[in-house]
MIDRENDREN-234077 format. One record per residue (C-alpha): y, z, x; residue number from 1; residue in three letters. Coordinates in Angstrom, 1 decimal. Last residue first. Example, Ala and Ser with C-alpha at 12.3 -4.5 7.8 and 13.67 -1.06 7.14 Angstrom:
BEGIN
<node c2="-1.1" c3="7.1" c1="13.7" n="2" res="SER"/>
<node c2="-4.5" c3="7.8" c1="12.3" n="1" res="ALA"/>
***
This chain:
BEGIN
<node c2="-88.8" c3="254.7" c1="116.9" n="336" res="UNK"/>
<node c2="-88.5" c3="251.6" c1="114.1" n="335" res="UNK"/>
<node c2="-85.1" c3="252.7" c1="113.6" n="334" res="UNK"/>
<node c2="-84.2" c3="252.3" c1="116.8" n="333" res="UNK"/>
<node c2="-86.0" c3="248.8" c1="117.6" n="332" res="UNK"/>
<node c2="-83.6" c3="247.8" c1="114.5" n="331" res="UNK"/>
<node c2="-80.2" c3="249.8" c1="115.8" n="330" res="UNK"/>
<node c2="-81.0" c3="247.4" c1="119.3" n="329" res="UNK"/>
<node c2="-81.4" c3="244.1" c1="117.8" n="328" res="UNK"/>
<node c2="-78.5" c3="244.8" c1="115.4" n="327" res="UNK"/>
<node c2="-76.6" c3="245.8" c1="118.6" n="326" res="UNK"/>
<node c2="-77.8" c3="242.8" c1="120.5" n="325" res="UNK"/>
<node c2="-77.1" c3="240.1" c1="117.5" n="324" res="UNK"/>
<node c2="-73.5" c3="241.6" c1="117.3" n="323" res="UNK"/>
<node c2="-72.9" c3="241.1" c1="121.0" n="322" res="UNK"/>
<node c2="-74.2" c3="237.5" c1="120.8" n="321" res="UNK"/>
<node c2="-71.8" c3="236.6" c1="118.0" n="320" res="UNK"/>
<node c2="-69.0" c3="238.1" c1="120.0" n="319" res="UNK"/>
<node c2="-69.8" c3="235.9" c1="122.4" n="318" res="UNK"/>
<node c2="-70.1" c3="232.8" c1="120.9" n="317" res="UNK"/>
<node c2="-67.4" c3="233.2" c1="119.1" n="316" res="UNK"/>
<node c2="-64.9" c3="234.7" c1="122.1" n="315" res="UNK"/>
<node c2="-66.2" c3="231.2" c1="123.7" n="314" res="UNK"/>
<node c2="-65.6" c3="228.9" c1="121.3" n="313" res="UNK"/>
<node c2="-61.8" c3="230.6" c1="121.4" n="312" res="UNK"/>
<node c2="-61.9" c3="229.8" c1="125.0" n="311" res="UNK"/>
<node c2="-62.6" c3="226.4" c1="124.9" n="310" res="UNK"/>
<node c2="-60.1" c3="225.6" c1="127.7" n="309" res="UNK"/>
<node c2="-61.1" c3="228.4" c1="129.9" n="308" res="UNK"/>
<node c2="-65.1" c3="228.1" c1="129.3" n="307" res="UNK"/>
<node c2="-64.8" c3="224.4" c1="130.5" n="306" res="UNK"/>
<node c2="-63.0" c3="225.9" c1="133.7" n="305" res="UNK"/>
<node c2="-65.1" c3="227.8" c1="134.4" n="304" res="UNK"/>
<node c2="-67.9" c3="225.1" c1="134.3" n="303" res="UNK"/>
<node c2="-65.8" c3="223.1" c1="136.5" n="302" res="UNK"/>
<node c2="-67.3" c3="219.8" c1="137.2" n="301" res="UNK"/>
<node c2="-67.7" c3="217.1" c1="139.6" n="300" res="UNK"/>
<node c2="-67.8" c3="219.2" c1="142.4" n="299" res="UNK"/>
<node c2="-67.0" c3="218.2" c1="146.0" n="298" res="UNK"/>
<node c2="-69.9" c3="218.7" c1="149.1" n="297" res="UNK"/>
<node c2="-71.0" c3="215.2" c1="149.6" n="296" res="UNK"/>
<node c2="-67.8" c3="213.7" c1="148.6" n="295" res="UNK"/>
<node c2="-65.8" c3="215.3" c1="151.5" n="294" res="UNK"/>
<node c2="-64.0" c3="212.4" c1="153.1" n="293" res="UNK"/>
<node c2="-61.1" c3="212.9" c1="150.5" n="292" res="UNK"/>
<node c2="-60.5" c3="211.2" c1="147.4" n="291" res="UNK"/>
<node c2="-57.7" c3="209.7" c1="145.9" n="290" res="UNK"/>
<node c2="-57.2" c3="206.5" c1="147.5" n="289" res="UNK"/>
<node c2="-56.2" c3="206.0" c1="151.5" n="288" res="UNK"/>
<node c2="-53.2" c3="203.4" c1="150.9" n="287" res="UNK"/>
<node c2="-51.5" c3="202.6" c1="154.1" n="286" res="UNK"/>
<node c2="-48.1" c3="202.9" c1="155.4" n="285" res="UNK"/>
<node c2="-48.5" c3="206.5" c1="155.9" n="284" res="UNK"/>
<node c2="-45.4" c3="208.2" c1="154.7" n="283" res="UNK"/>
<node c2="-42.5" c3="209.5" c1="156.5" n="282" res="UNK"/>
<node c2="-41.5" c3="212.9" c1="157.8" n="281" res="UNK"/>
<node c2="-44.7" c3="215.1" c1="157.2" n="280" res="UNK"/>
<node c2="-47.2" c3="212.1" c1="156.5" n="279" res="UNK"/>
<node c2="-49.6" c3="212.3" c1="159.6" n="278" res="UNK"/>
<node c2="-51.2" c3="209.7" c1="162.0" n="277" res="UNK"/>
<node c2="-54.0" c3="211.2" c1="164.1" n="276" res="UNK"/>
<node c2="-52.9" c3="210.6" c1="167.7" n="275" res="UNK"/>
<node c2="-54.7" c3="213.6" c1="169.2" n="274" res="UNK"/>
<node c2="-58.0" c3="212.5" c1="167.1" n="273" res="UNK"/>
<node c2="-59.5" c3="215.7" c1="165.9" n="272" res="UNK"/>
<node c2="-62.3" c3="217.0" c1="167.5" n="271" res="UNK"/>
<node c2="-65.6" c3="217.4" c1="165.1" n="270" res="UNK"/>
<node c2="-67.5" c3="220.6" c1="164.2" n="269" res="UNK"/>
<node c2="-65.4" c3="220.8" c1="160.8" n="268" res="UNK"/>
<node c2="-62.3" c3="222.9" c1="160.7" n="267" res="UNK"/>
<node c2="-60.9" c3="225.2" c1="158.2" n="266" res="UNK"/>
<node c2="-64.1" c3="227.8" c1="157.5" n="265" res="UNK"/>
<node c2="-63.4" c3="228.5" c1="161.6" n="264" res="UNK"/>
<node c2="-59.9" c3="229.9" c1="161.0" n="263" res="UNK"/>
<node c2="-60.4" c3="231.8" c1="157.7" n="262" res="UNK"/>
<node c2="-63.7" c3="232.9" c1="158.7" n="261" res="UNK"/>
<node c2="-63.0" c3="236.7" c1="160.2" n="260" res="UNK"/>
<node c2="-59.2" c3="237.5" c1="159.5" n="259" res="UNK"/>
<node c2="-60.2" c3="235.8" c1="156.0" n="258" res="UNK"/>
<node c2="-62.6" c3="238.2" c1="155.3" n="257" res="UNK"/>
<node c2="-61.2" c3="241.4" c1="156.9" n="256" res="UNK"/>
<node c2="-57.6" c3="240.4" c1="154.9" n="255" res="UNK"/>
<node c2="-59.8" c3="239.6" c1="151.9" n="254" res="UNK"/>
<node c2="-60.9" c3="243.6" c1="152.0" n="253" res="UNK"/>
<node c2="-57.9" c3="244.6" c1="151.9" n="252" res="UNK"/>
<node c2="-56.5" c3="242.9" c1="149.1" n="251" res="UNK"/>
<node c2="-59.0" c3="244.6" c1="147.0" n="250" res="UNK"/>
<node c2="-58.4" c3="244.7" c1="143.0" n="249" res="UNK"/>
<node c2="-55.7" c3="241.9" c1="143.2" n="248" res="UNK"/>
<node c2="-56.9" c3="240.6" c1="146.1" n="247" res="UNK"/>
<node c2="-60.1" c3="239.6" c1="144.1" n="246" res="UNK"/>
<node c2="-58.9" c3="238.9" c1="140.9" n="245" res="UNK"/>
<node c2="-56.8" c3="235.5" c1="142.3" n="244" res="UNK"/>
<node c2="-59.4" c3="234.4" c1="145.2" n="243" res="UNK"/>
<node c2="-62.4" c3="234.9" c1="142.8" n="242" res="UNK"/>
<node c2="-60.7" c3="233.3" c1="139.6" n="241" res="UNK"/>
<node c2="-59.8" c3="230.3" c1="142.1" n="240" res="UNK"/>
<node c2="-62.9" c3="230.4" c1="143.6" n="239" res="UNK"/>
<node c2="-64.5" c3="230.2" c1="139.6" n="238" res="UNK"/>
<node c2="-63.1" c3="226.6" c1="139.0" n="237" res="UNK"/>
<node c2="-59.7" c3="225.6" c1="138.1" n="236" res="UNK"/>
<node c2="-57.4" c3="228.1" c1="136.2" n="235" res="UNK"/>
<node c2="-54.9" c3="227.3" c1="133.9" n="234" res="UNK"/>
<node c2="-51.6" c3="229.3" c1="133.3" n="233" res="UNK"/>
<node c2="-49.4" c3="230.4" c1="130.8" n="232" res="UNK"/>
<node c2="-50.8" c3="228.3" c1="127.8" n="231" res="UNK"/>
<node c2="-48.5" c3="225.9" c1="125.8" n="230" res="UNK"/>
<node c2="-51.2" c3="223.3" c1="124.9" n="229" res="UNK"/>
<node c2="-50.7" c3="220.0" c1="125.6" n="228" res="UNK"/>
<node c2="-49.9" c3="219.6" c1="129.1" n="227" res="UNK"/>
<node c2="-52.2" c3="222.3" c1="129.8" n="226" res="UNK"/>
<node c2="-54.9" c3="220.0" c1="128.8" n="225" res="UNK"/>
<node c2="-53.5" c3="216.7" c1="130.8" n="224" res="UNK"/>
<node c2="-53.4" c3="219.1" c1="133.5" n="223" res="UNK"/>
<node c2="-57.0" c3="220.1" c1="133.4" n="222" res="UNK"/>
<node c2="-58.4" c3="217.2" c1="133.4" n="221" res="UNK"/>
<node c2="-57.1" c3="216.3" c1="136.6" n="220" res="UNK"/>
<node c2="-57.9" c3="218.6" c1="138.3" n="219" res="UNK"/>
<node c2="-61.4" c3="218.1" c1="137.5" n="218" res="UNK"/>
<node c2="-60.9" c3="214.2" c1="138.2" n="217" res="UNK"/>
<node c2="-59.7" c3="215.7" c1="141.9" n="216" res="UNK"/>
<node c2="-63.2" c3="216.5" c1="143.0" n="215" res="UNK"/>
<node c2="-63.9" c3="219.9" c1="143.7" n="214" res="UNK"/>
<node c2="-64.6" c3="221.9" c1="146.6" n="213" res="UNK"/>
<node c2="-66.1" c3="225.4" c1="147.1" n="212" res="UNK"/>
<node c2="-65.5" c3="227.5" c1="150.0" n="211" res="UNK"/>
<node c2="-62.5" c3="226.1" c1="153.0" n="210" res="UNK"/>
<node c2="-61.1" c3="222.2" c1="152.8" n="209" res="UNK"/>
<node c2="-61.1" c3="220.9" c1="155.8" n="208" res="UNK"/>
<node c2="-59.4" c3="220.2" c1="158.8" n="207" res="UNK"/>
<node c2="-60.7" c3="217.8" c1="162.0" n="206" res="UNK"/>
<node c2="-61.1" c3="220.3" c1="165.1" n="205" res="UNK"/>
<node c2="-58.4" c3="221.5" c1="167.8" n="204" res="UNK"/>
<node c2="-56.2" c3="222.2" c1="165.0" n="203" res="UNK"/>
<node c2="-52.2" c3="221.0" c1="165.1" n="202" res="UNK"/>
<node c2="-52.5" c3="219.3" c1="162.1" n="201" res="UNK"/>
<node c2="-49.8" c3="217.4" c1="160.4" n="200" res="UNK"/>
<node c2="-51.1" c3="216.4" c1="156.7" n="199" res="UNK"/>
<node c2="-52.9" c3="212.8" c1="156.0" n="198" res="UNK"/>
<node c2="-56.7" c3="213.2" c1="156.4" n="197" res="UNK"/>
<node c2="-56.8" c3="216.6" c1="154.9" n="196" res="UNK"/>
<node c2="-54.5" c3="215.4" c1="152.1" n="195" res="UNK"/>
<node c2="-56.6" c3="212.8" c1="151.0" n="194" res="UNK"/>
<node c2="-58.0" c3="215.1" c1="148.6" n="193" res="UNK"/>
<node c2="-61.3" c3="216.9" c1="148.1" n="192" res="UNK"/>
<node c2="-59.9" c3="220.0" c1="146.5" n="191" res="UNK"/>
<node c2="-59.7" c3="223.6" c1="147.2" n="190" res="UNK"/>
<node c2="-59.3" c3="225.7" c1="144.3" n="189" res="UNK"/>
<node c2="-56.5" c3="225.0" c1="141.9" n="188" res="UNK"/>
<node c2="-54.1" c3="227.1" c1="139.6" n="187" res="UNK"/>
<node c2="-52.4" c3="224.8" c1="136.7" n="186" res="UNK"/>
<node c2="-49.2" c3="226.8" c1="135.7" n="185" res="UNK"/>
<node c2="-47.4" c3="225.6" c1="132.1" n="184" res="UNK"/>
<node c2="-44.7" c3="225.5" c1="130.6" n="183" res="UNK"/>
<node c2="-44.2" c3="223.7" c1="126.8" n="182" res="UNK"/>
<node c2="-40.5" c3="223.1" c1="125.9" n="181" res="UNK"/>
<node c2="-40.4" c3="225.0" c1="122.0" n="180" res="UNK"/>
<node c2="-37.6" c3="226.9" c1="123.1" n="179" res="UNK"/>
<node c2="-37.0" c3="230.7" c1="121.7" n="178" res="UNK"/>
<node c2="-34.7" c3="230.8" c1="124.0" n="177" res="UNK"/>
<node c2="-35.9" c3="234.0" c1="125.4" n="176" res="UNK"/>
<node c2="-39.3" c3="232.4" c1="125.6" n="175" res="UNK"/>
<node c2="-37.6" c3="229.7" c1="128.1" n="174" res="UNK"/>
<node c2="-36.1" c3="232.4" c1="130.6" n="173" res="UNK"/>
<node c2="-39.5" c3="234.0" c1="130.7" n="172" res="UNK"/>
<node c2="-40.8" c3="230.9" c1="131.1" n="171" res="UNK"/>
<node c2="-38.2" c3="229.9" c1="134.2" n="170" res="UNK"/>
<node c2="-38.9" c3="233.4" c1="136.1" n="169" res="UNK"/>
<node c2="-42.8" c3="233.5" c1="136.0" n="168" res="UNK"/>
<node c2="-42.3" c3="229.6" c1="137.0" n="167" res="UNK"/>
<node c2="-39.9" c3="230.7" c1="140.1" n="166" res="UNK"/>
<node c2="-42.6" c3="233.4" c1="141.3" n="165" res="UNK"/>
<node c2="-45.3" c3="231.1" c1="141.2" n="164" res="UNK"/>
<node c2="-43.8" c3="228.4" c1="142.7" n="163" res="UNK"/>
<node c2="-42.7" c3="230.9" c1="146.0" n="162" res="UNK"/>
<node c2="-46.0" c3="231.6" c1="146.2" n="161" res="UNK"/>
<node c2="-47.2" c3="228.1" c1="146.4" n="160" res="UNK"/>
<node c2="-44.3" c3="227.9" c1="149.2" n="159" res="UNK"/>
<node c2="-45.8" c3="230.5" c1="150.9" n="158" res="UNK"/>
<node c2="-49.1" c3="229.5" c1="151.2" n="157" res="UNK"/>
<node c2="-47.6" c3="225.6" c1="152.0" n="156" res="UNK"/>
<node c2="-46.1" c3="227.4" c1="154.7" n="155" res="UNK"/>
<node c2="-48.7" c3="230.0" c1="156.0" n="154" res="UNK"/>
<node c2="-51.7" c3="227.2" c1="156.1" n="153" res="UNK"/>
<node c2="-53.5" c3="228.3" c1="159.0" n="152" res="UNK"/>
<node c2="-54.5" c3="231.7" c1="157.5" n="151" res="UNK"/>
<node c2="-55.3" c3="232.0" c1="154.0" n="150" res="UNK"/>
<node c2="-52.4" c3="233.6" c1="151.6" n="149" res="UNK"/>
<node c2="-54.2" c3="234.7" c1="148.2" n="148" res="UNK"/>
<node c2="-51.8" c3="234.9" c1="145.3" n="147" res="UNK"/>
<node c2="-50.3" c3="231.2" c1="145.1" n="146" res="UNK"/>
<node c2="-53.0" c3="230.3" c1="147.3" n="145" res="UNK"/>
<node c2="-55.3" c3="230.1" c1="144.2" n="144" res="UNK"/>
<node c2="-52.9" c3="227.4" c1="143.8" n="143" res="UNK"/>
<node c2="-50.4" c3="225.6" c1="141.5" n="142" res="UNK"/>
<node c2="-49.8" c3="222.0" c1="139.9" n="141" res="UNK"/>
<node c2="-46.2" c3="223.5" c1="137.8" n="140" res="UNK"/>
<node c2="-46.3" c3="221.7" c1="134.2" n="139" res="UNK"/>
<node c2="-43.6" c3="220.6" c1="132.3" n="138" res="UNK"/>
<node c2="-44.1" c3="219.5" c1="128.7" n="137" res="UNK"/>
<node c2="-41.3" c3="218.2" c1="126.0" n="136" res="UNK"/>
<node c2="-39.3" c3="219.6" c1="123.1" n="135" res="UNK"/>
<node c2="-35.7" c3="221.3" c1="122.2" n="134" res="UNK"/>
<node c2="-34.5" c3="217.6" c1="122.3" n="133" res="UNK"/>
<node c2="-30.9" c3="219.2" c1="124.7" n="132" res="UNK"/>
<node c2="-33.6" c3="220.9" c1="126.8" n="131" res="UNK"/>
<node c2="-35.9" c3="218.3" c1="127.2" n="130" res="UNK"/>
<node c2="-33.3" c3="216.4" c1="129.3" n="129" res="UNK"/>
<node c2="-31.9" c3="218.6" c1="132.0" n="128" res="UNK"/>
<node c2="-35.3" c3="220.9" c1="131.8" n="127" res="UNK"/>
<node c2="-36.7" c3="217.9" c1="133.0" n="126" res="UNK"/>
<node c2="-34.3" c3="217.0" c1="135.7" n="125" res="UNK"/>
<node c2="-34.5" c3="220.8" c1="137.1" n="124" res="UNK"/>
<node c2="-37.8" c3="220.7" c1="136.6" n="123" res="UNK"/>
<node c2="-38.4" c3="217.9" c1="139.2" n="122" res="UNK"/>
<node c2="-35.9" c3="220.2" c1="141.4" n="121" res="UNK"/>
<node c2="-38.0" c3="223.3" c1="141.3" n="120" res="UNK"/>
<node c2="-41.3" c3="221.6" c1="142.0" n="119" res="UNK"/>
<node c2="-39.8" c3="219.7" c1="145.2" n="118" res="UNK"/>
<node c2="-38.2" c3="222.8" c1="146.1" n="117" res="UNK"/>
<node c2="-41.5" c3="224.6" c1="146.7" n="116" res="UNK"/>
<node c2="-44.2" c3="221.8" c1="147.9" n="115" res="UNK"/>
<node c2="-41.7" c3="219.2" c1="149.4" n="114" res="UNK"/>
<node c2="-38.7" c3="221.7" c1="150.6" n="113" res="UNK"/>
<node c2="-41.0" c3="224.1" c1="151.6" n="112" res="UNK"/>
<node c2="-42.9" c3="221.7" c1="153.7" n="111" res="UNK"/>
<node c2="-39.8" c3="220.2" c1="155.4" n="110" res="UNK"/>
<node c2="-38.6" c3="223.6" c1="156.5" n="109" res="UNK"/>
<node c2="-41.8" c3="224.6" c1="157.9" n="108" res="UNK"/>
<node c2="-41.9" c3="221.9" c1="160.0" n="107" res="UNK"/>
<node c2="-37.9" c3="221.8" c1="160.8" n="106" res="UNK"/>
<node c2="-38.6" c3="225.6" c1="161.8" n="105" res="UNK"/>
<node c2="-41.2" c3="224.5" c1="164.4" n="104" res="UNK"/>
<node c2="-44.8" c3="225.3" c1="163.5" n="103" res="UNK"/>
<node c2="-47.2" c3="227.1" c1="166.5" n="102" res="UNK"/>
<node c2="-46.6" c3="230.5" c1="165.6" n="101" res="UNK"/>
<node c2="-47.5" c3="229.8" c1="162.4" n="100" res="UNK"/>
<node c2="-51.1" c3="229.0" c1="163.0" n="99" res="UNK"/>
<node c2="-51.7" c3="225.3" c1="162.6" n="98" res="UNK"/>
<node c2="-52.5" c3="223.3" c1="159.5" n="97" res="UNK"/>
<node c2="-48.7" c3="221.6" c1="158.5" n="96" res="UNK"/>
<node c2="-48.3" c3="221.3" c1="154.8" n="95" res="UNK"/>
<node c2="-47.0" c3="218.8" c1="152.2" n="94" res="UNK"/>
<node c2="-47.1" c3="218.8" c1="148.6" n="93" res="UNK"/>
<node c2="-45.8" c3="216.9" c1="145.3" n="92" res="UNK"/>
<node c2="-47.7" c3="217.7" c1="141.7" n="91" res="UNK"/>
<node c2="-44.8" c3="218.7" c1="139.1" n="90" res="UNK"/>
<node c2="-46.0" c3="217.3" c1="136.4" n="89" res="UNK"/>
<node c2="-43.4" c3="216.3" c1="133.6" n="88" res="UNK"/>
<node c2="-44.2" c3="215.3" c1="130.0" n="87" res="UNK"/>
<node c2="-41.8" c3="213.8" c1="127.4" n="86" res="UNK"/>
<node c2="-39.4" c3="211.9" c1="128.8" n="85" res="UNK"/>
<node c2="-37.2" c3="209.7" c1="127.1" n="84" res="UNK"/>
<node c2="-37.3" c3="206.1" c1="127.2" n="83" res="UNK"/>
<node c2="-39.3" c3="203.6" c1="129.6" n="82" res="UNK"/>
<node c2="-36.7" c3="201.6" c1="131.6" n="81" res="UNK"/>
<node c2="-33.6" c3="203.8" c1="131.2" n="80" res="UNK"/>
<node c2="-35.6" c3="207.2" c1="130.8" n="79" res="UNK"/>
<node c2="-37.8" c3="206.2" c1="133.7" n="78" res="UNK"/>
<node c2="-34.6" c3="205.1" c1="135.9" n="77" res="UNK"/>
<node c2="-32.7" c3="208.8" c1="135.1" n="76" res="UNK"/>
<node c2="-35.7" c3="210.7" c1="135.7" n="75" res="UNK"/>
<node c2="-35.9" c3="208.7" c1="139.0" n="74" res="UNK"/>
<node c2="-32.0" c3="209.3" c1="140.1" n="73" res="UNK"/>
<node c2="-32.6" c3="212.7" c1="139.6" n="72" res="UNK"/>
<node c2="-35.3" c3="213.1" c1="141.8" n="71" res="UNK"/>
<node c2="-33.3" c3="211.0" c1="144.4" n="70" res="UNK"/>
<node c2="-30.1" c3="213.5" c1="144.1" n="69" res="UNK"/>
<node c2="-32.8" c3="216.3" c1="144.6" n="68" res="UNK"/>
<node c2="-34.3" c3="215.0" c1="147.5" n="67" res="UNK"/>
<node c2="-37.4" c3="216.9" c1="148.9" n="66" res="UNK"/>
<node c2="-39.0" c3="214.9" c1="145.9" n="65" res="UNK"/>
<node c2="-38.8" c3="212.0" c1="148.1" n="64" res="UNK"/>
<node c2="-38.9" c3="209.3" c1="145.9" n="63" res="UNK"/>
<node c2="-40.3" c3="205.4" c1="145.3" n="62" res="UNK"/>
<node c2="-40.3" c3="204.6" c1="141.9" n="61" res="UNK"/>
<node c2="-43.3" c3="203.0" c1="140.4" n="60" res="UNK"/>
<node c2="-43.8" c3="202.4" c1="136.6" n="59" res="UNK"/>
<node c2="-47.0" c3="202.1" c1="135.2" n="58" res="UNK"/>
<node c2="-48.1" c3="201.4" c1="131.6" n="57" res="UNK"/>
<node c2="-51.4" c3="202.4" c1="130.8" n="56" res="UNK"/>
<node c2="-55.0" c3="200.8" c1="130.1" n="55" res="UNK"/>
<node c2="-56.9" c3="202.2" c1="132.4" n="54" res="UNK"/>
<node c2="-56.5" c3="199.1" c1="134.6" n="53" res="UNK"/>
<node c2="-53.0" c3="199.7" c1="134.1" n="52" res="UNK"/>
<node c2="-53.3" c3="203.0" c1="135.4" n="51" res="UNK"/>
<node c2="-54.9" c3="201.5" c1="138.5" n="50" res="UNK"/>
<node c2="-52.8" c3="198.5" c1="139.4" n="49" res="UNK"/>
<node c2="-49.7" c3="201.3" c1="139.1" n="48" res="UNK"/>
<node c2="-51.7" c3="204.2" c1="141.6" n="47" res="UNK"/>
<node c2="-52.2" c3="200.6" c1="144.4" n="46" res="UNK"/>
<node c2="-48.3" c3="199.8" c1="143.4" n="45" res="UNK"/>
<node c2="-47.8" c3="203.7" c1="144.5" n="44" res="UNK"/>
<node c2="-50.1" c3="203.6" c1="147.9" n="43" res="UNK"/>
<node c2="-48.1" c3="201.1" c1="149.4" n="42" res="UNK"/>
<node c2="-44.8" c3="202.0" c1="148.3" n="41" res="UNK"/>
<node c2="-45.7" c3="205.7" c1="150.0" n="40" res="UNK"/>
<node c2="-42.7" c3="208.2" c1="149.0" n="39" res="UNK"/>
<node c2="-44.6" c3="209.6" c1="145.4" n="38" res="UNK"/>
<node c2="-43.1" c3="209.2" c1="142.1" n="37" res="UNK"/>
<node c2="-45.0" c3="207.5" c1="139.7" n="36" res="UNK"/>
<node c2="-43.8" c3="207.1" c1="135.9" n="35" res="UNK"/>
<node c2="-46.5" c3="206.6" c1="132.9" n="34" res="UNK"/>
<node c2="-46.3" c3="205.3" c1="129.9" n="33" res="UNK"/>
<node c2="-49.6" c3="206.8" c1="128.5" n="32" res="UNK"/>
<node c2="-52.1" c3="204.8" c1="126.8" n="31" res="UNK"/>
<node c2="-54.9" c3="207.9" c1="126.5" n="30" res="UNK"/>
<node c2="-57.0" c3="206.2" c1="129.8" n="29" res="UNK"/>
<node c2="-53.3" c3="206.2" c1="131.1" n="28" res="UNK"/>
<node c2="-53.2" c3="209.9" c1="131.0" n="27" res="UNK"/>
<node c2="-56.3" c3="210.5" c1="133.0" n="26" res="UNK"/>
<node c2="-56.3" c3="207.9" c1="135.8" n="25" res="UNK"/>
<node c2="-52.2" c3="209.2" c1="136.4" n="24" res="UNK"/>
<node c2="-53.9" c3="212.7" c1="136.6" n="23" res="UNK"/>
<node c2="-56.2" c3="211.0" c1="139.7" n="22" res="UNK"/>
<node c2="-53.3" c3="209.5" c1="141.3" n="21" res="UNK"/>
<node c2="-51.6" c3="213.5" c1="141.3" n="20" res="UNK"/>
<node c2="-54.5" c3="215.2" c1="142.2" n="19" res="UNK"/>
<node c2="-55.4" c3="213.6" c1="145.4" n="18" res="UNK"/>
<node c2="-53.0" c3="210.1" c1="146.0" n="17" res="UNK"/>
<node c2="-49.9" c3="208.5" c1="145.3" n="16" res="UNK"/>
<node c2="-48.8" c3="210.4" c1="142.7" n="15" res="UNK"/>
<node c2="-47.1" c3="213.0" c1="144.4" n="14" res="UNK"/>
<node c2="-44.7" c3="213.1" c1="141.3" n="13" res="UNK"/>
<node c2="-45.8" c3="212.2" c1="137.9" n="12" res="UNK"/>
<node c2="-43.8" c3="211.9" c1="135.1" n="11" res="UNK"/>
<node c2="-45.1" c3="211.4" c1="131.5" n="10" res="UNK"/>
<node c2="-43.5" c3="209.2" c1="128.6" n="9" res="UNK"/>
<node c2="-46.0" c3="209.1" c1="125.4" n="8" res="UNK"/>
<node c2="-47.4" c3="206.0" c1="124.3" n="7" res="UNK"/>
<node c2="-50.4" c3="207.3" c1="123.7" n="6" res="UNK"/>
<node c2="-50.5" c3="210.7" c1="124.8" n="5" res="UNK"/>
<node c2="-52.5" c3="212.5" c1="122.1" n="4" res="UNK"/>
<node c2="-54.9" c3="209.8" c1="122.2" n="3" res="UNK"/>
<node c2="-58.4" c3="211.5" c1="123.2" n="2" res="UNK"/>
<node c2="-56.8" c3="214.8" c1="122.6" n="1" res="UNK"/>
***
């Protein structure tokens, strides 16, 4: 895969920072042409200088994916400018950390359209060109919290939700059609992101990500896979398995969990700033990077995640171990 997108025409919304500027590292280490979409013109041209640094082309268009009309206008530019698309990610977010009670309806609002309709409309415009080529690659950035609501976070939870629901929908749809568009799902754990530093909060304490964290390189990398291969889903590091099989077997018993560290395991030991600057309605006029403040704690790898994309290696090996433990077993029986 070391040059599989050379050259190739991939999309990239919320690429200003997290995930998204760290997937724009990744495809434009292969020679990608690749389009940024995020709302922060400072933190775009600081994405471009990068992926041209990696040896990429970069071009930045300033959108709110909230905006379908604007969406549109984007794929349009990056088709004009850098020729037909041929890989989407749908990466956007927002969210508010406070208990729901305490988010207004416009709150709520505004981080369903960014993290739910966002995703929905950057596939519209994909789908709107790929379609009539029969060929291309969208792929849906997801959650564990697609399947496992957490308190604190009941919009972007349901909005994740709502993402998984419309992707089950839309590659069912696809298959039908016997299209050869590649879908795809990438479910993530919690990562060290600028987005603690940059959502609204309404915490007494500083946010944070809750169980294991992960750098957003690991991410990353497994976009770029799922945008080549045409798997269902992808899943990030062994929370995400956890959170996902978990409350599918016990539910329950995540509801006592949660009830009992979900609001603590969110917040550091330190106050937040009551003037903390946030990115719900406009963007911060600064660019923060990619990573978060939690460095000491993130993951470099995903050894799950290895085992996910080399599956097949896997099934070998272990079906090679198997056959050695019965031989081993039927010998020592013999000999008895």
């Amino acid at each position: 895969m070391s040059k599989r997108f050379k050259d190739k025409v991939v999309v990239i919304t919320g690429a200003s920072g997290g995930v998204g500027r760290a997937t724009a590292w990744e495809f434009a280490k292969q020679g990608a042409k690749i389009v940024l979409l995020a709302r922060g013109i400072e933190q775009l041209e600081a994405t471009k200088k990068e992926v041209e640094a990696y040896g990429g082309k970069a071009l930045a268009i300033p959108t709110d994916v909230a905006d379908a009309n604007a969406v549109e206008a984007a794929a349009e530019r990056a088709e004009k400018e850098f020729g037909p698309i041929d890989v989407w990610i749908n990466n956007a977010m927002n969210s508010v950390f406070a208990k729901f009670i305490d988010i207004t309806p416009e709150e709520f609002k505004r981080v369903t359209e960014v993290t739910y309709l966002g995703q929905v409309y950057g596939t519209m415009s994909a789908l709107k060109r790929m379609l009539p080529r029969d060929k291309g690659s969208i792929v849906l950035v997801g959650s564990a919290l697609a399947y496992r609501g957490i308190p604190l976070q009941s919009a972007y939870c349901g909005s994740k939700h709502g993402i998984q629901g419309f992707y089950d929908s839309l590659r069912t749809e696809l298959m039908h059609e016997k299209s050869n568009i590649k879908t795809c799902m990438v479910q993530l754990p919690a990562m060290n992101t600028t987005q603690f530093g940059w959502v609204l909060s309404k915490l007494p304490n500083k946010p944070r990500p809750m169980g294991k964290v992960y750098e957003p390189e690991v991410a990353a990398r497994a976009i770029v896979f799922a945008a080549a291969h045409n798997r269902r889903s992808v899943w990030v590091g062994y929370p995400t398995y956890e959170a996902i099989i978990g409350n599918k077997i016990a539910p329950w018993y995540a509801d006592i969990v949660l009830a009992k560290t979900g609001i603590k395991g969110q917040q550091t030991d330190e106050l937040a700033d009551p003037n903390r600057k946030n990115n719900v309605w406009e963007p911060i006029r600064e660019d923060r990077g990619a990573h978060g403040s939690f460095a000491d704690i993130a993951a470099k790898k995903s050894y799950t995640l290895w085992a996910g994309i080399n599956r097949n290696f896997v099934r070998v090996v272990a079906g090679i171990g198997v056959g050695a433990l019965v031989i081993v077993l039927n010998s020592g029986k013999n000999k008895g």
